[in-house]
N, C-alpha and C positions, 0 to 999 in steps of 0.2 A: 323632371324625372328621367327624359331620355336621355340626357345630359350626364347624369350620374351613372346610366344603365351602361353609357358609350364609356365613359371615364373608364367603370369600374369593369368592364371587358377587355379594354386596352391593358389593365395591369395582371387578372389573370392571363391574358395572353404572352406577356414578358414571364410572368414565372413558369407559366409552361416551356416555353422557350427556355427559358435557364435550365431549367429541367431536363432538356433534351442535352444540352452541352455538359452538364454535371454527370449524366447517364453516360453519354461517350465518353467522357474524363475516366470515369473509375471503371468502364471494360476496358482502357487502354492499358492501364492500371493494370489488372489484375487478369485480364485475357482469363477469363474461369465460365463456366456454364451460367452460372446464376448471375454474373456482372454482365454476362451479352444477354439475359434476358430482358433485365429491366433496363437497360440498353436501349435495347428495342422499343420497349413499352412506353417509353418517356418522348423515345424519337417520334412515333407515331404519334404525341399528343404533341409537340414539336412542330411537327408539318403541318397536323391539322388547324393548332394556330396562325401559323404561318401563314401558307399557300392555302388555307382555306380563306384566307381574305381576298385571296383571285376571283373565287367563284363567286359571281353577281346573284342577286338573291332570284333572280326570273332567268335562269341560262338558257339558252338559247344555242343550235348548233351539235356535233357530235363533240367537242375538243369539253365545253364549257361541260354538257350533260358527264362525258367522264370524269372530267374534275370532278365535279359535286358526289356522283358514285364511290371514287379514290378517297374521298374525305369520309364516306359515310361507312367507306369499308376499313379505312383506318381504325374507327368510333368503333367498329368489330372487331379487330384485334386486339385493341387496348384489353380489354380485362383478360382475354387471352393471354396472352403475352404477361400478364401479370399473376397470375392462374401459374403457368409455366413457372414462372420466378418463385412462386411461395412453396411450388410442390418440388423445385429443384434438392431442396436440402435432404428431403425424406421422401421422396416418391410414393403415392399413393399407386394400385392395384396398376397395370397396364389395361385390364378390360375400363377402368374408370377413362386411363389414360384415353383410350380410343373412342370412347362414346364422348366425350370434351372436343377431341380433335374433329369427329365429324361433325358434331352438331356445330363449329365454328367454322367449317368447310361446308356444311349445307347452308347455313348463314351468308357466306360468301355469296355461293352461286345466285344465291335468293335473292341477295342485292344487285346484283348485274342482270340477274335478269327482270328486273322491275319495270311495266311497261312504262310508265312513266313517276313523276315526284312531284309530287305536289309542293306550289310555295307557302309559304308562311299568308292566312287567310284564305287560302283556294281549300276546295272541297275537295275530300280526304276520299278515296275509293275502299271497298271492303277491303280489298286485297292491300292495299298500301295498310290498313289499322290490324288485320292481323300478320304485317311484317312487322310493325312498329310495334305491337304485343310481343313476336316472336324476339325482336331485338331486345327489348326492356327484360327480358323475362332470362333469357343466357347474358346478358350483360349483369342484371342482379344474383344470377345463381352464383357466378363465376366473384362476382366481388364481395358476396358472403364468402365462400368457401377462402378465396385470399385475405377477410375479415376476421375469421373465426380463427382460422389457422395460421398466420401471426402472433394474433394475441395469446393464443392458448400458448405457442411455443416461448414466446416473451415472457410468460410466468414465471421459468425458470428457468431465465437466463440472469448474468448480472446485469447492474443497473444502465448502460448506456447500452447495451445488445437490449435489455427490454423497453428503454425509451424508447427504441427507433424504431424498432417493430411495432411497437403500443403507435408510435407518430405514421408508418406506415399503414396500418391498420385503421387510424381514423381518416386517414387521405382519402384511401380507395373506399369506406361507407360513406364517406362528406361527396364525393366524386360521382358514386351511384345516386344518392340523394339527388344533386344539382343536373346529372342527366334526366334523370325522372320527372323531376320537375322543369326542364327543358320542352320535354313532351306534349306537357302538358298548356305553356305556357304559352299564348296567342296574340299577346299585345306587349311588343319589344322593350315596352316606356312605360312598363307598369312595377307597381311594386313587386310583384310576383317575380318581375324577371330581374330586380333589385337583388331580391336573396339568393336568386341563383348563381349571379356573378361573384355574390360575398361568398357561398358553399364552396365556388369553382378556387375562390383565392386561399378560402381556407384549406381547401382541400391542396392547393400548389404547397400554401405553405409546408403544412405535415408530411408531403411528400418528399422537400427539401431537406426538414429537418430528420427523416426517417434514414435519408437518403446518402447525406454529407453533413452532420451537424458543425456546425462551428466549433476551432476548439475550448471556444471558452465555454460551449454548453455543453462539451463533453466534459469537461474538467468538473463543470457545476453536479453533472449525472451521476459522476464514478467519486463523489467526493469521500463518503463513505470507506469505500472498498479503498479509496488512497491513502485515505489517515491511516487506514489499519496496517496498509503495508508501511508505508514510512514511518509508523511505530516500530512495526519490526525490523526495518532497516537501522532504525537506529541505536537498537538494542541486542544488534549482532554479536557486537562485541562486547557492550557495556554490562548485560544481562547471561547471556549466554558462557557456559563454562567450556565447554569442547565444544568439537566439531557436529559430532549430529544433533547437540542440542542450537550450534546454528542453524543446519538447515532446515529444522523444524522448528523453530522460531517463523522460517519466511515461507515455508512451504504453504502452508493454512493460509495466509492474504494475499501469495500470489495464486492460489486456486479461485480464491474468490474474484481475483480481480477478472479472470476471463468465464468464470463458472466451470470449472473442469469437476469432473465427476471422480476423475484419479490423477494423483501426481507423484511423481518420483525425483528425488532430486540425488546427483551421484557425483560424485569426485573425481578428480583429473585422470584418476583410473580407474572410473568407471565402478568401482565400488558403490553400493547403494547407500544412502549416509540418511535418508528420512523418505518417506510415503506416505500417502494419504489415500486409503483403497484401493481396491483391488481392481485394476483395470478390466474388461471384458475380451476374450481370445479374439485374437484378429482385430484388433481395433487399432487404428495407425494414432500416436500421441503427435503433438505439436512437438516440435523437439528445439530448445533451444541454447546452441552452446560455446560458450565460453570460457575463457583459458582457470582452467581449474575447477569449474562447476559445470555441470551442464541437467537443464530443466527439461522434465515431460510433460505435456500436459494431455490428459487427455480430456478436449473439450467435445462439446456439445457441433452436432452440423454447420449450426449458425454462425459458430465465433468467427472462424476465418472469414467472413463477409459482416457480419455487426461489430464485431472486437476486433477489428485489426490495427486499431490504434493501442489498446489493451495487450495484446499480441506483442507488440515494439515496446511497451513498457518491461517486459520481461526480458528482453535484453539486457534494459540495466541492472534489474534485480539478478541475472545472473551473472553477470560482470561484479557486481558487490560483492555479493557472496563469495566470489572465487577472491574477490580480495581478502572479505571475512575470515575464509576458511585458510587462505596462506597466513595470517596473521595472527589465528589459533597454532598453525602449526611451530611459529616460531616465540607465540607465547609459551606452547611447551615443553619447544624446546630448551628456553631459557631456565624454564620454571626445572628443567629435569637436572639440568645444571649447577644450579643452584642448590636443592635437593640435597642433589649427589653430594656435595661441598659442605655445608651444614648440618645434614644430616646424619652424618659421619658418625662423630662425639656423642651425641645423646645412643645411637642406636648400638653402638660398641658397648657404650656404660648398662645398656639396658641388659645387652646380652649377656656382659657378663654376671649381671645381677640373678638372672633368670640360669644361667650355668651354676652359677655358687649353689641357688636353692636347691637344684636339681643333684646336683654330687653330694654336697654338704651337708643335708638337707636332716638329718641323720646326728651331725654333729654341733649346728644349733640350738641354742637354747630357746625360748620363745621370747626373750626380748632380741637376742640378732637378728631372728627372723622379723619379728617387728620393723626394726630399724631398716633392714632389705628391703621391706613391702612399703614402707612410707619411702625410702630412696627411691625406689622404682617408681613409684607415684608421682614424684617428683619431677623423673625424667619424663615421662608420657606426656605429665603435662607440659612441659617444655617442648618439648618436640610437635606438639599438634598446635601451640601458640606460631614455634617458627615456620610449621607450614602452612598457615594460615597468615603470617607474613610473607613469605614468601608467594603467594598466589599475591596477594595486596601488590608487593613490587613487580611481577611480573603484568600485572594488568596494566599496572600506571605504565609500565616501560612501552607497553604495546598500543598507550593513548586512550585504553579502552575503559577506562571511565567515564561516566554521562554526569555531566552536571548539570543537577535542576533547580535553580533556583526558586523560593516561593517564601513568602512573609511568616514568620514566626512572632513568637516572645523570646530573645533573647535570654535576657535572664532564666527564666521558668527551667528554656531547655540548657543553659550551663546548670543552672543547680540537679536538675537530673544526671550529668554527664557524667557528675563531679560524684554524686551518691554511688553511682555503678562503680566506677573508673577506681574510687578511695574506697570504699569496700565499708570495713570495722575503722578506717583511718577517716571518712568523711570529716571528722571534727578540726581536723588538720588544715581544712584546706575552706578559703573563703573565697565567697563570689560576689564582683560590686561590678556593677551595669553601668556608664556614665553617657548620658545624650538619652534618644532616641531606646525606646527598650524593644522596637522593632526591629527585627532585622532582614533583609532581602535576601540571602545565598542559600546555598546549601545547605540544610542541616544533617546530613548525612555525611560532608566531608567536614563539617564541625567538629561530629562527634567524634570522625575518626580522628583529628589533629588534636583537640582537647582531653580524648582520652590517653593518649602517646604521650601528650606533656606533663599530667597530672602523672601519671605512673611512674614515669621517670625524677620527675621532680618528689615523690616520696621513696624511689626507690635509690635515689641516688646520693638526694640532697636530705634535709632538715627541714623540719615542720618549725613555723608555718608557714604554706604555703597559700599564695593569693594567685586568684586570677579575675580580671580587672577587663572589661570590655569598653569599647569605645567604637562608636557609630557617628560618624561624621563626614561629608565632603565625600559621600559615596563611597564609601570603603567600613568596612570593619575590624577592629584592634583589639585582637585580646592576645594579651601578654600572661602567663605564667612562672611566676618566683618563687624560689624557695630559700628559706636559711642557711640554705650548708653553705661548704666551702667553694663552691664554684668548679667551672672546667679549666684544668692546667692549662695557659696558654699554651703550651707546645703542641696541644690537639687541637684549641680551636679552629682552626684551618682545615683541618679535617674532621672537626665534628659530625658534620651532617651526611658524610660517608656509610655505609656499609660494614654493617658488622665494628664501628668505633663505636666504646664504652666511657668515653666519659674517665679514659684511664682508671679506670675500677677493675683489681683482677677478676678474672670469667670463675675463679673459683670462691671470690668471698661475696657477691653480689650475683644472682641469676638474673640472666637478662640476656637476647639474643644480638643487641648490637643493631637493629631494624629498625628502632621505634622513628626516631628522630628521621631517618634517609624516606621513610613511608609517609611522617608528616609534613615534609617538605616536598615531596611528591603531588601530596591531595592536595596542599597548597598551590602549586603550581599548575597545575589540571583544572584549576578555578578561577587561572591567571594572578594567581596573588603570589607572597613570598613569606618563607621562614626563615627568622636571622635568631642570632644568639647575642645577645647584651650580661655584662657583668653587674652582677646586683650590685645597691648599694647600703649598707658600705659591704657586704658578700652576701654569697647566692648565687646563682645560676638564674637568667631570667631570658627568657626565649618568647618573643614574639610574633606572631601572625598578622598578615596584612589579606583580605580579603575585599576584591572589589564587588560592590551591592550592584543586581541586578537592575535597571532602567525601568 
């Protein structure tokens, strides 16, 4: 047993020891009030491992009898000094404050002036048993109140600011425990003083882990609060339509990620673009900023010393963002562009539809006006199709579609596509599955390429038309044919362009000239491709190549 008792002394002594070097590492660091206390507090349990191996257990002399004092007035600091560190974030009363200070200051004098110490088996004098009451009794006040008030503050902090407090908090009660029962303890080689050296190890550890976690049990603590933000990183663009519905996308998981109580996030100039609560007057925010975005946070006393790894992760969430938000700006700008360009023709026609009624209004009969009110009809909807293409191309151009791939029934969902997409015309158009009737990709950019083909191929071509799936060799092939006459060579080349129709005048066929340049887009945005093949023996027949998810 003494074997095990000397073993397991020697390695809480090393993690105290590490303790003290880990404590100097992060005041060097951070040079702040609460990094030089526990500083201190770690150092002191530091020397006391240390140089308290100098002091022989029977001292002898004035150098030896001070040593062992030095140690025993250390073993008085410590919860002090730790006391200090928990009350630095929120300071309790100053009258509290001073009644702390003296009672560890009459503590002091009370150790130096002790006639003498008794060694370990020598008989204990009154006065040595109510010092060693008066020690035991401010060293457990002092590491309750640093107990209680950790963990209560860790309730409502996020998840790696409350691990480390929660791991804090059970150090300093595992640490009171093993001094206590130190006290108590009279025979070195017994089991009693077994469990003291495991409380003394456990308690290093928690202090460690409170103290400087590793990063990969930071990463394990905050996993949570990460997914959430990396969801909304990556749905900046893909989900999000403007700019403040960006920044309100990340504003909510980068709050959570350090626990801020209010946050503000604003634009290269400073405009406020999303918030999350009303901050309180006088309260300084974490402020962190980046070219084009810049975050507030206003956190909790604790983060800047629990979450300062938390902290640095919001760098890059504001660096994203400002790319996000430049990349909204030039998605709109294109999208205004564009707009302006197409939306010319339908809004001229509409206008003047709406001036006829208005002047004329008087000299129609009620089937003109009919015929105006169904033309108008007409146009609206034409127009809210092509701005709805139009945002479609404007996303693809800005990369800002997310593709998700996830297992489907192929067939199931082409025959839904094909119901919507062919209307009253469904009967037109047949669907044959060959291979696998699973499939791996996306079905949201299926549905957009399947429906663009099916429209067009009724609205251009002759019925009937087929679409024909093919799952094999990790890829997916559905091709779309129809009867008619096919595309004039002279435009193949540019079919998949922009506003090209299929050489069909814009006046005897509606159609905005988008479908086809959009499904070559969502194709491409999934790494796949759309080509054009000449039916046989005629037709138009356009196929899709999509590669299956691993």
């Amino acid at each position: 047993m003494h074997a095990l008792v000397t073993a397991l002394s020697v390695v809480s002594s090393l993690i105290f020891a590490l303790l003290a070097v880990v404590g100097l590492r992060r005041w060097r660091r951070r040079r702040d009030v609460t990094a030089g206390w526990i500083a201190l507090a770690f150092l002191s349990l530091g020397l006391i491992v240390t140089f308290g191996r100098l002091v022989p257990a029977h001292p002898h002399g004035l150098w030896q009898d001070a040593l062992q004092r030095i140690e025993i007035e250390l073993l008085v600091l410590f919860p002090y000094l730790m006391y200090r560190f928990a009350t630095a974030f929120v300071p309790p009363s100053r009258r509290l404050q001073r009644i702390v200070s003296l009672l560890t200051v009459g503590l002091t004098v009370w150790t130096f002036a002790l006639p003498d110490i008794p060694a370990a088996g020598e008989k204990r004098s009154t006065a040595f048993l109510l010092y060693v009451i008066a020690f035991l009794v401010h060293w457990t006040l002092l590491s309750v109140v640093v107990t209680v008030r950790l963990w209560r503050a860790g309730l409502r902090q996020p998840s790696v600011s409350r691990k480390r407090m929660q791991m804090l908090s059970f150090a300093s009660a595992a640490l009171t425990i093993a001094i206590i029962g130190t006290a108590f303890v009279t025979d070195n080689s017994s089991v009693a003083a077994a469990v003291v050296q495991v409380l003394a190890i456990l308690s290093g550890a928690g202090f460690l882990l409170g103290l400087d976690p590793p990063q990969l049990v930071r990463v394990q603590w905050r996993q949570v609060e990460q997914e959430r933000l990396q969801e909304a990183i990556r749905s900046l663009m893909t989900l999000a339509t403007s700019r403040k519905e960006i920044a309100q996308r990340v504003l909510g998981p980068s709050a959570d990620l350090v626990g801020a109580k209010a946050a503000v996030v604003l634009d290269a100039e400073g405009n406020v673009l999303a918030e999350q609560a009303v901050p309180s007057s006088g309260e300084q925010p974490v402020r962190v900023d980046q070219p084009g975005a810049t975050l507030l946070m206003w956190t909790s006393p604790y983060a800047p010393f629990f979450g300062e790894d938390e902290i640095r992760v919001l760098d890059t969430v504001a660096a994203l963002l400002g790319i996000a938000l430049e990349r909204a700006n030039e998605l709109m700008t294109n999208f205004v562009a564009l707009a302006a360009h197409e939306l010319r023709t339908p809004v001229t026609t509409i206008h003047g539809f709406v001036q006829t009624l208005n002047h004329l209004d008087d000299r129609l009969d009620e089937g003109q006006k009919d015929e105006l009110r169904v033309a108008l009809e007409q146009q609206t909807a034409r127009m809210a199709s092509l701005v709805e293409q139009l945002l479609d191309l404007s996303r693809l151009d800005a990369d800002a579609v997310e593709v998700r791939p996830q297992r489907f029934d192929l067939r199931r969902r082409l025959e839904d596509v094909v119901r919507i997409a062919a209307g009253p015309r469904a009967a037109d158009v047949s669907v044959l599955v060959e291979g696998g009737a699973d499939a791996n990709v996306d079905p949201s950019i299926v549905d957009h390429i399947v429906t663009n083909l099916v429209t067009n191929a009724l609205r251009y071509g002759q019925a009937p038309v087929e679409v024909i799936a093919v799952v094999e060799n990790g890829s997916v092939h559905i091709s779309v044919e129809d009867a008619g006459p096919g595309v004039a060579s002279e435009i193949e080349e540019t079919l998949f362009e922009r506003f090209t129709r299929a050489g069909v005048a814009r006046d005897r066929v509606a159609g905005t000239g988008l479908g086809l340049a959009i499904a070559r887009a969502y194709a491409r945005a999934h790494r796949g491709d759309l080509r054009y093949e000449p039916g046989q023996p005629s037709g138009a027949r356009f196929v899709v190549d999509l590669p299956t998810a691993s």
